[in-house]
C-alpha positions, 0 to 999 in steps of 0.5 A: 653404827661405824666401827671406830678405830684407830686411823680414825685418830690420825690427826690428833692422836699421841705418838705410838711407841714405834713413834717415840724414838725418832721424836726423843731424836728431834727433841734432843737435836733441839737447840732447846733441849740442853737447857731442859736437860740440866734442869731435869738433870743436873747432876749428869751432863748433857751427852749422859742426858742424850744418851739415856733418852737415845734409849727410850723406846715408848711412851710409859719408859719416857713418862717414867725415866724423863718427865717424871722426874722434870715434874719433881723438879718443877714442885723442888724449885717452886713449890713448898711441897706436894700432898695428895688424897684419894688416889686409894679408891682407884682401881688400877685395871680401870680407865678413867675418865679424870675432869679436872679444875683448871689452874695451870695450863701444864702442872695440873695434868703433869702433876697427876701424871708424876703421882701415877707414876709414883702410885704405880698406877697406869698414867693417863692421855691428855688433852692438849690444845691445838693453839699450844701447838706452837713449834715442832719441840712443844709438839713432840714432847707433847705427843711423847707424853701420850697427849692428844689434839684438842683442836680449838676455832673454826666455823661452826660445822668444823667445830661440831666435826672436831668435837665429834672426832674429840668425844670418839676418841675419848670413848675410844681410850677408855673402852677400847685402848683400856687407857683412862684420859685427863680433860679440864672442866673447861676451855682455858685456866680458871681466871676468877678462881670460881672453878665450873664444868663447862656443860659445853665439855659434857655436851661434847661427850654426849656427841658418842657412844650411842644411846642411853644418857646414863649408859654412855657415861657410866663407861667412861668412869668419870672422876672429877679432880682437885687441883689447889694452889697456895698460890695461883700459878700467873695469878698476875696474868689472870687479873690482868686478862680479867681486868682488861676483858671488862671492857672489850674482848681480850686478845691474846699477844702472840707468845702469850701462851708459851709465857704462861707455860713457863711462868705456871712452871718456874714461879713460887706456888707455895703448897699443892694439893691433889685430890681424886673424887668418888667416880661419879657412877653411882649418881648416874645410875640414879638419873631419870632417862625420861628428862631431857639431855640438857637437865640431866647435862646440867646436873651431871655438870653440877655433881663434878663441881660440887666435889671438885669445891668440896675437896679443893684444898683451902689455904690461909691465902683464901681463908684471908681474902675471903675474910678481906671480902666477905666477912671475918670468919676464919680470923682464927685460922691466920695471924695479923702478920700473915694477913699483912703478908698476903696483903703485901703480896696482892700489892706487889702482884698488881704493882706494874699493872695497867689500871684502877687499882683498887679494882685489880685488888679486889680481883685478886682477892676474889680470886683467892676468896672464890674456892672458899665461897664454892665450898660453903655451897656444898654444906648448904 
C-alpha cells in the first residue's frame, strides 16, 4: 500500500504555520477586513487590531487570540445565549472524528471551535467546500482556521478521485497529525429541518484505510454532534429553496452563498445548544464483518442520526409547530401568546416571498416541527 503523506494534500490542505504570517498580512491589507476588525474588536482601533494579528505566527494562536473571540461576538449580538453538553466524555489526547448536523453554513463548526478553545481542548480541521472558495480573503481566513478543500462537481472519475484524496486526508488527520476533523453529515444545510447522514459521506470514508469495515472506522472515533437553534439560521431562505425546488432544480444566483454566510452569522438565532454524543466505537466493534459495506454503511448512518435526534436540543419553537402540524401534545410546555408569537413570526418570515402562501407556512412549520418528529423515533 502507498505510503501517504503530507504532499499528497497540497491542494486542499490548510495553511501550515509557517504559512500563517504572510496570509494575516494579506487579510489585514484587505479592503474588508476594517470592518471585521471593529467587529471582532470594538474596543481597540484598527491599527491596535493590525498590529496584534502582525504578531500571529500559527494556527492555534490565531484560533485562539482572533476568531475566538469573532465567534463570542457573533453569539452576543445575535443569540440569546450559548449552552453545551457532553464535551466531558472527550479525552483531550484523542482525535476525533466529529459528524455534525447541519444548519449554518459557518456557526456550526465555528462554534465548536470557540468551545474547544474555551475547554481547552485541541480544536479540529474542517471541511470547507470549494464553491465557498469565492475570493482570495474568504480563502486565507479559511485555511488560517485549519479548514480544508472540500471539492465539490466535476465528472464522475473527478468526483471518485477528489472523494478519494477527501477520505485520505481525513484519515490522515486523525491517525497520522493526531488532529480530530469536523464534517457535516451531509452536502449543504438541513433545509427541511429532518436532520440525516448522507450514506454517500459514509461511503466517502469507506474509500481508505484498507481493509476491515469495523477496524477503518474505530480509527477515526467518529462522534456524532448536535447543533440546535432556537431559531433557524436563513430559515427564510431555506423555505424559499425548498419551496421553488418543488417544481424544478433549484439554481443558486451568484453571491447566494456568501448571503447565507452572512445572514447565518448577523441574524437573531435565539438560544444555541451544542452537544458531543458517545464516540461510536462500541456499536462498531458489535458489527457483522460477514454482511455487505452498504448494510453495515446504512447502519452506521442510522446509529449517528439517531443520537444526533436524541440529543438535539428541542425549543418551544418545535414543540409548537409540532403542535400546529401533528397533534397538541406538548400544549403545556407553551403559553397561548407565545404560540401567536411564533405564529406572527412564521408569517413575517414568509411575507415577501414568492408564492402559495399557505404552502410556504407549512414548510416552516415542518421545518421547526421535524427534530421533534426525529426525536420521538428514538423512544420507539
Amino acid at each position: 500500500m502507498k505510503k501517504i503523506s503530507e504532499v499528497d494534500f497540497e491542494e486542499i490542505r490548510p495553511y501550515h504555520d509557517s504559512e500563517i504570517n504572510a496570509a494575516l498580512k494579506r487579510i489585514i491589507e484587505a479592503p474588508a477586513f476594517p470592518t471585521v476588525a471593529k467587529f471582532v474588536f470594538p474596543e481597540k482601533t484598527v491599527e491596535e487590531t493590525y498590529a496584534m494579528l502582525s504578531g500571529i505566527h500559527s494556527s492555534d494562536e490565531f484560533q485562539v487570540k482572533f476568531m475566538h473571540k469573532a465567534v463570542r461576538q457573533v453569539i452576543s449580538t445575535s443569540s440569546d445565549g450559548f449552552t453545551f453538553e457532553g464535551f466531558e466524555k472527550l479525552d483531550p489526547g484523542t482525535s476525533y472524528l466529529f459528524i455534525s448536523n447541519h444548519r449554518d453554513i459557518v456557526l456550526d463548526s465555528a462554534i465548536l471551535q470557540a468551545l474547544l478553545v474555551e475547554l481547552n481542548i485541541p480544536r479540529t480541521e474542517i471541511t470547507f467546500g470549494s464553491n465557498l472558495m469565492i475570493n482570495p480573503f474568504i480563502i486565507d481566513f479559511g485555511k488560517a482556521n485549519k479548514m480544508f478543500k472540500v471539492q465539490r462537481g466535476g465528472t464522475k472519475l473527478e468526483l471518485l478521485k477528489n472523494s478519494i484524496q477527501l477520505s485520505e486526508y481525513i484519515r490522515y488527520t486523525i491517525t497520522e497529525k493526531r488532529h480530530s476533523a469536523w464534517i457535516a453529515q451531509r452536502n449543504g444545510r438541513t433545509k427541511d429541518g429532518s436532520d440525516k447522514t448522507e450514506e454517500a459521506l459514509l461511503k466517502m470514508l469507506n474509500l481508505s484505510g484498507g481493509k476491515g469495515f469495523v477496524e477503518k472506522f474505530c480509527v477515526l472515533n467518529i462522534v456524532p454532534l448536535s447543533i440546535s437553534y432556537e431559531y433557524e439560521p436563513c430559515g427564510t431562505l431555506k423555505v424559499n429553496e425548498l419551496y421553488k425546488s418543488q417544481n424544478a432544480e433549484y439554481k443558486k444566483n451568484p453571491g447566494e452563498d456568501f448571503n447565507s454566510i452572512m445572514s447565518g452569522i448577523m441574524q437573531p438565532k435565539g438560544r444555541i445548544h451544542l452537544c458531543a454524543g458517545k464516540c461510536v466505537n462500541e456499536e462498531l466493534k458489535c458489527f457483522n464483518e460477514n454482511i455487505t459495506v452498504n448494510e453495515n454503511i446504512s447502519k452506521l448512518a442510522k446509529i449517528i442520526d439517531k443520537q444526533i435526534y436524541h440529543d438535539y436540543k428541542l425549543w418551544k419553537t418545535n414543540h409548537i409547530a409540532y403542535d400546529m402540524l401533528v397533534s397538541p401534545a406538548f400544549c403545556n410546555l407553551y403559553s397561548e401568546k407565545e404560540k401567536n408569537d411564533f405564529i406572527s413570526f412564521v408569517e413575517k418570515q414568509i411575507k415577501d416571498l414568492d408564492g402559495d402562501k399557505n404552502i410556504l407556512k407549512e414548510m416552516y412549520f415542518k421545518m421547526y416541527a421535524n427534530p421533534v418528529i426525529n426525536y420521538l423515533q428514538t423512544k420507539d
